[in-house]
Each structure stands twice: as structure tokens, then as C-alpha cells.
C-alpha positions as CSV (number, residue, x, y, z in Angstrom):
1,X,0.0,0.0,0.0
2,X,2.9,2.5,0.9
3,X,4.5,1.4,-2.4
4,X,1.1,2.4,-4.6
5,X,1.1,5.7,-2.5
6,X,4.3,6.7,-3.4
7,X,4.0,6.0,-7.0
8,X,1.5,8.2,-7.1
9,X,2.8,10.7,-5.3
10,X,5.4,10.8,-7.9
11,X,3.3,10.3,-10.9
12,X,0.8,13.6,-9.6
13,X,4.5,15.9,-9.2
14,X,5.8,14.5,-12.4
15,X,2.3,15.5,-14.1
16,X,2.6,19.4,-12.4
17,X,6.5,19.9,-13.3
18,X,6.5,18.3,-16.9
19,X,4.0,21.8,-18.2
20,X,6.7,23.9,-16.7
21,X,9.9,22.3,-18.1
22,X,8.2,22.6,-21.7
23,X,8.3,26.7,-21.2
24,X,10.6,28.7,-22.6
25,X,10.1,32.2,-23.3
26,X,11.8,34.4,-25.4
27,X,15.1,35.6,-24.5
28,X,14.9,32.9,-21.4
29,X,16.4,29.0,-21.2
30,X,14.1,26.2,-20.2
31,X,14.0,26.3,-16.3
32,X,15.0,29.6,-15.5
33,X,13.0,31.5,-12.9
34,X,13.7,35.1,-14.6
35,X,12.9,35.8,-18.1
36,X,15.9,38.1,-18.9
37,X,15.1,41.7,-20.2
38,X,18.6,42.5,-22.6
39,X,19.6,46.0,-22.9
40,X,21.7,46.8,-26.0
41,X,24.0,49.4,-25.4
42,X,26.9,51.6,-26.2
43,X,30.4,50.2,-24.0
44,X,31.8,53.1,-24.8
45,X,29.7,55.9,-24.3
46,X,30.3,57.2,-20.4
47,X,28.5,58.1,-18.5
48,X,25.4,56.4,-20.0
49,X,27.1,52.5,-20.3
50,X,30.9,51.9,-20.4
51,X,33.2,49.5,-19.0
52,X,35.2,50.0,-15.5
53,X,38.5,49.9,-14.3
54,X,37.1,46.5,-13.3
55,X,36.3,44.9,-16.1
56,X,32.3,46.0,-15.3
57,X,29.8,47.4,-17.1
58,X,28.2,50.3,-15.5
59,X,26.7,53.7,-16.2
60,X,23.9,55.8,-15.1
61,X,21.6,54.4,-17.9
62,X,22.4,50.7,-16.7
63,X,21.6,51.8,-13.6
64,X,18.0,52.7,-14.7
65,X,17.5,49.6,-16.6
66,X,18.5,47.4,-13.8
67,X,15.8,48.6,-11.5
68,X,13.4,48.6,-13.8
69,X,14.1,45.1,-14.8
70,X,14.1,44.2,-10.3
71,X,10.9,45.7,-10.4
72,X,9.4,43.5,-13.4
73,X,10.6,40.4,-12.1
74,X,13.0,40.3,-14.8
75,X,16.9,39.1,-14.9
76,X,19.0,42.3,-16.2
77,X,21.4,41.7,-19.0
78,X,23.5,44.6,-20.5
79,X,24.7,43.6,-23.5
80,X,27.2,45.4,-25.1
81,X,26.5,46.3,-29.1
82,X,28.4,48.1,-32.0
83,X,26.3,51.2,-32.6
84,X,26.0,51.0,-36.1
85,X,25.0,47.5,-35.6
86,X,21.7,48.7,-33.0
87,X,18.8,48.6,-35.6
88,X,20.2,44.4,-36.9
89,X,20.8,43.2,-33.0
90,X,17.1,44.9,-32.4
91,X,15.7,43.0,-35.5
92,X,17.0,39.5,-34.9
93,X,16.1,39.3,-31.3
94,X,19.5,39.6,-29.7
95,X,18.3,42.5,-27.4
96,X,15.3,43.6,-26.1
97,X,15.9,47.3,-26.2
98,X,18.1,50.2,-27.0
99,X,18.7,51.8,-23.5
100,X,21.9,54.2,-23.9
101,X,21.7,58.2,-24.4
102,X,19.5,57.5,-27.1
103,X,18.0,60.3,-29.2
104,X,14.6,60.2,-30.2
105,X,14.6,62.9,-32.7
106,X,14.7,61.9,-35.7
107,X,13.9,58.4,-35.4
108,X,9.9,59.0,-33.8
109,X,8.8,56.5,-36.5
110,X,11.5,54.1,-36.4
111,X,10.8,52.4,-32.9
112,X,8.5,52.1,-30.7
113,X,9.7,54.5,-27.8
114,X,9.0,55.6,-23.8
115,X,8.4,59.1,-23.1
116,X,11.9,61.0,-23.0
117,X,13.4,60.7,-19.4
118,X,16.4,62.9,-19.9
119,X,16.9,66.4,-22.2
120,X,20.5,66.9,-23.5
121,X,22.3,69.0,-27.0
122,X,24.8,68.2,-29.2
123,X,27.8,70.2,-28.8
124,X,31.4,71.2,-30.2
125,X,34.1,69.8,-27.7
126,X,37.6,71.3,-28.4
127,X,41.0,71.4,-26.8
128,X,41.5,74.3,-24.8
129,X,43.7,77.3,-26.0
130,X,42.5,76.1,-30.0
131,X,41.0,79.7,-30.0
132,X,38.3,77.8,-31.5
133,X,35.4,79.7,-29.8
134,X,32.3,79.7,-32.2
135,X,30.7,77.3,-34.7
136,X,32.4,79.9,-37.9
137,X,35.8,79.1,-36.3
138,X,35.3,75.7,-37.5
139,X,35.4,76.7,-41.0
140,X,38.4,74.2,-42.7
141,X,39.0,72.2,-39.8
142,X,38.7,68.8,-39.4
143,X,35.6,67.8,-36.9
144,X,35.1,64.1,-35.9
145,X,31.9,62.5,-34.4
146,X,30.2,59.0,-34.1
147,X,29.0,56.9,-37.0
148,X,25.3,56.3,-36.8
149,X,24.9,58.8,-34.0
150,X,22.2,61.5,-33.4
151,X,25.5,64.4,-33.5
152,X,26.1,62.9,-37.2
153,X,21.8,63.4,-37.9
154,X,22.4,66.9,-36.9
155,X,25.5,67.5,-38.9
156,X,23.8,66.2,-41.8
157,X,20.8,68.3,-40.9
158,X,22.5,71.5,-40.6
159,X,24.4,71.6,-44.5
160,X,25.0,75.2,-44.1
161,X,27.8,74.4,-40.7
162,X,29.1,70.9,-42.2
163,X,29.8,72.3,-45.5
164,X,32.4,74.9,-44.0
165,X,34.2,71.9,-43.0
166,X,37.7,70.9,-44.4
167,X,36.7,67.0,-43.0
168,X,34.3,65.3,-41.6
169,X,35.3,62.1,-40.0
170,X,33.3,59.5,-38.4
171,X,34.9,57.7,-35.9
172,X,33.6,54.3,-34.2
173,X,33.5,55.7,-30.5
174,X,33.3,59.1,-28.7
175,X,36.2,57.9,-26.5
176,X,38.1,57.0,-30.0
177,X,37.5,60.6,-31.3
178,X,38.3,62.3,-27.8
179,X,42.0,60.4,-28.1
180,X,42.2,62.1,-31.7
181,X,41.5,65.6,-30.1
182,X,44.0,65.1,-27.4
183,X,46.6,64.3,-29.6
184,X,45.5,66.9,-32.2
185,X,44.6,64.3,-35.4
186,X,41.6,66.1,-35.3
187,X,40.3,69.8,-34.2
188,X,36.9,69.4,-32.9
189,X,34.3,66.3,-31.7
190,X,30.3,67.0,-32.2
191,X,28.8,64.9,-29.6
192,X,26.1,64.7,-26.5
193,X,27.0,67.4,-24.0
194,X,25.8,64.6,-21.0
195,X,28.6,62.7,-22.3
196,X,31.3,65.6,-22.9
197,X,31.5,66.8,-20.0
198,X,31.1,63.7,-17.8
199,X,34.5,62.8,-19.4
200,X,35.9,65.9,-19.4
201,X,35.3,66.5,-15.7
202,X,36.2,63.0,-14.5
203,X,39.5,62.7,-17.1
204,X,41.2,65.6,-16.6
205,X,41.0,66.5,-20.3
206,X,42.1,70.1,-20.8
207,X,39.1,70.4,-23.3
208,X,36.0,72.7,-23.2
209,X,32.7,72.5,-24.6
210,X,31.3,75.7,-26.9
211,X,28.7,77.5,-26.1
212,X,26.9,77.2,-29.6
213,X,24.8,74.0,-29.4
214,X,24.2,72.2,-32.6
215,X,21.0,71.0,-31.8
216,X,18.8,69.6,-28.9
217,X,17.4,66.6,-28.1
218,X,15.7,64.1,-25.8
219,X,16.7,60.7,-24.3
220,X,14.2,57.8,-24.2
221,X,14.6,54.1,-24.1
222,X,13.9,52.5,-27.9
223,X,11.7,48.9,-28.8
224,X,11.3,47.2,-31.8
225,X,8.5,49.2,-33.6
226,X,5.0,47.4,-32.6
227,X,6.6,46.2,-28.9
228,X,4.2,48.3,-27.1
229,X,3.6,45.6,-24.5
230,X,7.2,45.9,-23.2
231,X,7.5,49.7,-23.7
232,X,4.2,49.6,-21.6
233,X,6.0,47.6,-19.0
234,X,9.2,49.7,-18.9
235,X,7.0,53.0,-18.9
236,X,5.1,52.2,-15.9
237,X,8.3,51.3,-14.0
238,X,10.0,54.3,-15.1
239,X,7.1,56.6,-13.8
240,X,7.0,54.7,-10.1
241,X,10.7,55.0,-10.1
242,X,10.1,59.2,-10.7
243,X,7.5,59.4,-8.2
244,X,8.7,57.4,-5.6
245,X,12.7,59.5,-5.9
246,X,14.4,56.4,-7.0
247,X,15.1,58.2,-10.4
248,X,16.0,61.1,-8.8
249,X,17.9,59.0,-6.5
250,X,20.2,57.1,-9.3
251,X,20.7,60.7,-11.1
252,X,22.4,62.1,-8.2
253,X,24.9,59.3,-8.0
254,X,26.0,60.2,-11.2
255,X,25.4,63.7,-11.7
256,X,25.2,65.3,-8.7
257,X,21.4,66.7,-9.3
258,X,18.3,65.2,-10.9
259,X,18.6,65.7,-14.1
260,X,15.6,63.6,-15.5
261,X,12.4,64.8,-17.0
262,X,9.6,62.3,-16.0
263,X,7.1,63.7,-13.5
């Protein structure tokens, strides 16, 4: 009698387990607790994502995503991506979002976004004592910025600047371009302000940033166009984090105010 008990006591766990161990959602391996929630993102772009002296990936924009994915019950996974590569690793399923310092102007139509989070310009960063102090100084110099970048939209926006140029040169990372200024291969970087001055405050760089802003622009976290269901998710977490100061919180860490635009 024991022996029938038992067998059946195995037979009704084995019928309860076997449903679960045929799940496996997208983006998560058979048995996992946590579907994961991958963030595609820029390595190179401090202080959005980077890498640090340790080896870790970190940044004020992984620090976002990481408490929204706690708060969805979801395993965080920053996964690093070549920029100009963002709209394939999107498409084939590789990452869930695009969650670094990303622009929304421009590209409205071409993802399905949050609402902005964060405001920030495009700028002229140059080495100090260039007497490079206004937009017409650049006039036949050589000015670098980021392939596939919102900077190069707004070069390519504003014909009657780029066209004064001597060279425009489209380098594969801001940090790549900010080694050229240092050492003078080129005369000026077109970039996000957020990210200029992080680095040239926490560097040491003896660069400045102009006054004349190229354009500005908004931040917002982008989905595969149609993923509203997820954007929904990552929305509503973003607005508790706002209201309850976690936002403000995480902004502080990194920039010493709140700098973010959700209420």
C-alpha cells in the first residue's frame, strides 16, 4: 500500500512539473526562474554605459535599466553592441531594447519609444587654447563625431555648418575621437553634452565645450516598432521610479542633481 502511495505521489508531481519544463520564453532557457530583459548598449559611451577599471559594465543608464528590470521580475542583461549595428541586434532578437543616451529625434517613427526621461544638445568639444570659440571658427578644420549617431543626424541636418568643414570624419566611439583631439589628429568632436562633459570632468581633459549648441534633443529608451507591451512595462516602472525619488535617487549618484524629466 505504501508502495502504490508513493507511486503516485510521484506520478501527480511529475504530471505538475512536466507543463513547466516545456516553457521557454523568449530571451529565457528552459528552467530559469527570470525571463531576462537585454539591454543593448553603447560600451563606450560614459556616463550612459561603459566598462570599469574592473572589467564592469556600469553607467547611469544601466543603472536605470537594472531597477526597472528588479521591479518587473526580470533578470538584467546589459549587452554590449556596436552602434551602427543597434537597428540588426534589435531586429534579430539579440536585445530587447536600446537603452543608452538614445536620441529620439529623428527616429519617432523608427521604434517604438518611452516618453523622453532625460533632455541633452549636441555640442562642439575642443582642446583648450585652440581659440576655437564659435561654430564659424570651425570653418576648414577637421571635426570628428560618431558613426550612426544623433551628432552625425544633426551634422547632416544642418548643410549650411558641415559644409564649411575641411573634413568630416566619423569615428567608431566618442572615447576613439576624444583620443584624436587630445593628440590633435583632429580639431573638434560633435557629440552629447551629458557625455562631454562627464568625461571631461572626471579625465582631466584640458578640453571645453562651446557654447553654440548644434541641436537639442531628448533621451528615451527604444523597442522594436509594434513592442508596445514591453515599452508599456518599462514606462510604468519608469514613472513609479520618478514618483517614488528612485530616479532622482540614481541621477544624483552620477550627476550630482536630478537631471531627469519624467514627473
Amino acid at each position: 500500500m505504501k508502495l502504490r502511495r508513493l507511486f503516485a505521489a510521484v506520478m501527480a508531481c511529475t504530471m505538475l512539473v512536466m507543463p513547466l519544463a516545456g516553457c521557454n520564453n523568449a530571451g529565457q532557457e528552459s528552467g530559469e526562474a527570470k525571463e531576462k530583459f537585454v539591454v543593448g548598449f553603447d560600451a563606450e559611451f560614459p556616463p550612459m554605459g561603459f566598462m570599469d577599471d574592473n572589467g564592469n559594465y556600469v553607467g547611469f543608464d544601466l543603472d536605470l535599466a537594472k531597477e526597472v528590470a528588479d521591479r518587473l521580475g526580470y533578470e538584467f542583461v546589459a549587452q554590449p553592441i556596436a552602434w551602427d549595428a543597434k537597428d540588426q541586434e534589435l531586429a534579430a532578437g539579440n536585445i530587447d531594447c536600446i537603452w543608452n543616451g538614445f536620441t529620439i529625434s529623428g527616429r519617432e517613427d523608427a521604434y517604438t519609444w518611452t516618453e523622453a526621461y532625460m533632455a541633452n544638445k549636441q555640442v562642439v568639444v575642443v582642446n583648450n587654447g585652440s581659440g576655437i570659440t564659435t561654430l564659424d571658427d570651425l570653418a576648414g578644420l577637421s571635426v570628428a563625431v560618431q558613426k550612426d549617431s544623433s551628432g552625425l543626424a544633426a551634422l547632416e541636418e544642418n548643410e549650411a555648418l558641415t559644409s564649411t568643414f575641411g573634413e568630416l570624419i566619423q569615428e567608431d566611439s566618442y572615447l576613439n575621437a576624444l583620443m584624436d583631439l587630445e593628440s590633435g589628429s583632429v580639431d573638434a568632436i560633435v557629440m552629447d553634452e551629458i557625455v562631454a562633459r562627464y568625461e571631461i570632468q572626471t579625465s582631466g581633459k584640458d578640453m571645453i565645450v562651446l557654447d553654440e549648441a548644434i541641436a537639442t534633443e531628448e533621451y528615451g529608451v527604444g523597442f522594436l516598432l509594434g513592442n508596445e507591451e514591453l515599452r508599456d512595462e518599462v514606462q510604468g516602472a519608469l514613472e513609479e521610479m520618478a514618483a517614488d525619488g528612485t530616479l532622482a535617487e540614481i541621477s544624483n549618484t552620477w550627476f550630482g542633481s536630478d537631471v531627469t524629466i519624467i514627473k
